[in-house]
N, C-alpha and C positions, 0 to 999 in steps of 0.2 A: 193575212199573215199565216203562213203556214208552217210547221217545226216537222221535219224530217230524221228517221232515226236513223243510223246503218249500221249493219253487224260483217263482221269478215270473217273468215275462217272458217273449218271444217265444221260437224256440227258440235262436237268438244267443245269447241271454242267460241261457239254459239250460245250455249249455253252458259257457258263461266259468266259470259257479256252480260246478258241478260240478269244474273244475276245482281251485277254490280251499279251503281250509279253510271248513267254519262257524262263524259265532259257537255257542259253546255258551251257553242258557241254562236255569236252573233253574226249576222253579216248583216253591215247596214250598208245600202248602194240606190242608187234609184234606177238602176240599168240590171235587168231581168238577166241578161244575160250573162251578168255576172256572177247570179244565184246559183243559174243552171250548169255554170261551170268550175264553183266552189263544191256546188253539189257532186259534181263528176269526177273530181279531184280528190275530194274525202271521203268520198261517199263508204271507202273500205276499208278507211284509217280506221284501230285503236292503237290507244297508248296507255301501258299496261295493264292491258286486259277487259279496258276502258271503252266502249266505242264513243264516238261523237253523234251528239243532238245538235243541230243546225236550226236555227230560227233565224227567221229574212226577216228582215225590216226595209222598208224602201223610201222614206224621207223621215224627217225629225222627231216626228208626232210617232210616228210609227216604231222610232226606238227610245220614244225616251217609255213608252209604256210599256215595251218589252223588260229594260230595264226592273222598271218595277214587279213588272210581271215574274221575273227570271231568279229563281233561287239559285245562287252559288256559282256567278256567271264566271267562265274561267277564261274566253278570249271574245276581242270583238273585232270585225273585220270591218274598219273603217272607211268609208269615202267622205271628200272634203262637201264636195261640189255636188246638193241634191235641189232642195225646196229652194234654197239661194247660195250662193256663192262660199259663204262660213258655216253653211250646216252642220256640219261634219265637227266645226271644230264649236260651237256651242255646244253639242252632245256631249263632246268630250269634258267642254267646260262644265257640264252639268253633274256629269259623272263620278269626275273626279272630286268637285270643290263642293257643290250640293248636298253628293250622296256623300262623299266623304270615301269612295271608293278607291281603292291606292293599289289593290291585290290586282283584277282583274287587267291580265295584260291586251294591251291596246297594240293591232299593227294597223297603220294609215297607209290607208292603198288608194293611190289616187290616177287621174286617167286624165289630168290636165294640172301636172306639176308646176306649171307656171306661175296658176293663180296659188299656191299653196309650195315654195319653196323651200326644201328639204331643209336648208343650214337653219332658216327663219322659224319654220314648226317646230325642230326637235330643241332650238333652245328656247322657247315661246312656251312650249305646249309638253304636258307629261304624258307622252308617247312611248313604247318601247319599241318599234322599228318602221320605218316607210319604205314604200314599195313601190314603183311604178307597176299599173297594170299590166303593162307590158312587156316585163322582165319578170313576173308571178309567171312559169310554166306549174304545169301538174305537177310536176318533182321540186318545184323550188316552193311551193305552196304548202307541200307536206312537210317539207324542211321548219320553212318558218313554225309550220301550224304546230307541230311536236316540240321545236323550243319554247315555242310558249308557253306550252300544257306543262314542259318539266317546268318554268320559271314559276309557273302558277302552282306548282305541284308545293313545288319549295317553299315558296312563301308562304302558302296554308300550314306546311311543317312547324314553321315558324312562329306562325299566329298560335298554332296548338300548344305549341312549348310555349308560348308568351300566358295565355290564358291559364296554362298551369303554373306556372309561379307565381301570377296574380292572385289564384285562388291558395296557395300557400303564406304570398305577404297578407292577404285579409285575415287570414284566422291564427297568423303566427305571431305572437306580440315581438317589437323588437325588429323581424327581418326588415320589414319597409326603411326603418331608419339606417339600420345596414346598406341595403342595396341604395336607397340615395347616395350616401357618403363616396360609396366608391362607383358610382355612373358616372361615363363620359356626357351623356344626356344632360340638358336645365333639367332640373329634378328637383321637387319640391314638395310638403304637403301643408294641409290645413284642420283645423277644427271642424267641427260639425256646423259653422256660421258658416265657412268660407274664408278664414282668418288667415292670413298665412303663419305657421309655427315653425316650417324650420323647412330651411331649401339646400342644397351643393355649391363649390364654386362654380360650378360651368351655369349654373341658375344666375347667380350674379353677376359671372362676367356677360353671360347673355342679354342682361339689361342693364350693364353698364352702374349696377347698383350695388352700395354692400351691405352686407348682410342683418348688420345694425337698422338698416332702413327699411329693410324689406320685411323684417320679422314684426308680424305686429297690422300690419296693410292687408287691408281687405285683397280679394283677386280685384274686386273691379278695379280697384287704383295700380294693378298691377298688369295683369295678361290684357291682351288685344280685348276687345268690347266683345267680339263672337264667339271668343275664346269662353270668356268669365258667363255671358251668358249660358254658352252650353251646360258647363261644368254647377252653375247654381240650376237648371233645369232638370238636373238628374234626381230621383228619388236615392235616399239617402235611409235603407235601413236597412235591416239584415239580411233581406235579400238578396242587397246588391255588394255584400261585402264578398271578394276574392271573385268578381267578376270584371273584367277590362270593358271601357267604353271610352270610344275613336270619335271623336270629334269630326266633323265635315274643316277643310282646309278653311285658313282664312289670311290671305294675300295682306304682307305686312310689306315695307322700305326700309331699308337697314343701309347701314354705308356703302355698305359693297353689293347692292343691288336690291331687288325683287325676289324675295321668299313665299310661300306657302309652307305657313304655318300649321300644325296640328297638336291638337291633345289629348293621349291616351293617359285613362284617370282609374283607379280603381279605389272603393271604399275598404277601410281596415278596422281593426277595432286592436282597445286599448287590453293590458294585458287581462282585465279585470271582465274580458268579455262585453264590455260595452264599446258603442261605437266609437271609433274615433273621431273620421272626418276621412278626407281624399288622398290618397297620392298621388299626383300628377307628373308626365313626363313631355315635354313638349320637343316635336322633331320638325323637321325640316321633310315637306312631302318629296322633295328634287332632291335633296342631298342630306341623307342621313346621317352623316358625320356633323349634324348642328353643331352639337355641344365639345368638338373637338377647336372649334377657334370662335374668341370674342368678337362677338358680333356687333358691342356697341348698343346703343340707346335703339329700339325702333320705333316708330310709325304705323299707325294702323290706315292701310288704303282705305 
């Protein structure tokens, strides 16, 4: 497995390059030929200022170690069809719902759409675009490859401003119960057992519960089983007060369908500087408007 660097530009702009991070991108394919002409394709691209690191993977094993290997991965260049027939999309299974990765945009590029049917993947699978190999030219490559880096750009934006208000609700006594009240989000927090003390309505109508009932319930009698485990797994002292922690997805049945669930939790403390306990937010990995309509009692798959 080889990682490839490229730089463009006069020697200026050589240099800015170098000083700066790369985009990392993946290319997972089991057809060489597809590396050498990703290669050929980017090989000149930056985006702002940015150039791209390419690292090849060529069947399953090959990127799910990459994966782990790869800090701050920002695109992967997908095929379905390598070691067996769903390769492609167990990776992505893994990626996503495992690792608990939501940021890193995904394009599935496939070179036998048949087995892997576009309407079937994108609403099956959290993808952000597919592509026939055969419609990727060098200019349509660079196309895709730049919106992705802005979508990825963005969303890191986002995470950074999330991380900062989190670390304002942990040391601000008071804000957390503000920003629940008024979140679209299930929004909720707990004592330092795990308790629940006090949630929003979109928390309740989310599980079809009110609020009488819920105040007082452990998490395990309340969130999915993977959920409550994670959230009791976390270290719970002043370290981790006004820092966020993202959950890996976990595939719940609701009335109107098939969700993956997640939960972003951060610990706070009381106004008196001692700890408090969690505050939790739980979204919908496909459709981030969860907390905008009642979903009803669920199900844990």
């Amino acid at each position: 497995m080889d990682d490839d660097l490229f730089y463009s530009g006069g020697d200026t702009d050589k240099l800015e390059s170098e000083e700066t991070e790369p985009w990392e991108v993946l290319i997972v394919d089991d057809d060489d030929a597809v590396h050498r002409a990703t290669r050929f394709a980017l090989g000149h691209v930056t985006f702002e200022r940015r150039p791209i690191r390419l690292h090849h993977a060529y069947g399953l094993d090959d990127a799910l170690a990459a994966v782990n290997r790869i800090d701050d991965l920002a695109l992967v260049f997908l095929d379905v069809v390598m070691d067996s027939s769903d390769a492609g999309l167990s990776f992505l299974r893994f990626l996503r719902t495992e690792c608990g990765n939501q940021t890193v945009r995904v394009v599935l590029r496939t070179g036998q759409p048949g087995l892997a049917p576009e309407e079937r993947v994108v609403a099956e699978h959290d993808i952000n675009d597919y592509r026939s190999k055969t419609e990727l030219s060098a200019g349509r490559l660079y196309s895709v490859t730049v919106s992705a880096l802005r979508a990825y750009r963005d969303l890191r934006t986002i995470e950074r401003l999330k991380d900062a208000a989190y670390r304002a609700i942990g040391h601000e006594a008071g804000l957390g119960q503000q920003i629940m009240e008024f979140s679209t989000f299930p929004t909720f927090h707990t004592d330092t057992l795990f308790v629940l003390t006090g949630c929003n309505e979109a928390f309740c109508r989310f599980l079809g519960m009110s609020k009488a009932v819920l105040m007082g319930a452990h998490v395990e009698a309340v969130l999915p089983a993977g959920l409550a485990a994670f959230l009791q797994s976390q270290t719970l002292d002043d370290t981790a007060v006004g820092k966020s922690v993202t959950s890996p997805t976990e595939p719940i049945t609701v009335p109107d369908g098939d969700r993956r669930l997640r939960l972003i939790a951060c610990a706070f403390t009381e106004g008196d500087g001692r700890l408090g306990g969690w505050l939790g937010r739980l979204e919908d990995a496909a459709q981030p408007v969860l907390g905008a309509s009642p979903l009803g009692s669920l199900t844990q798959r």
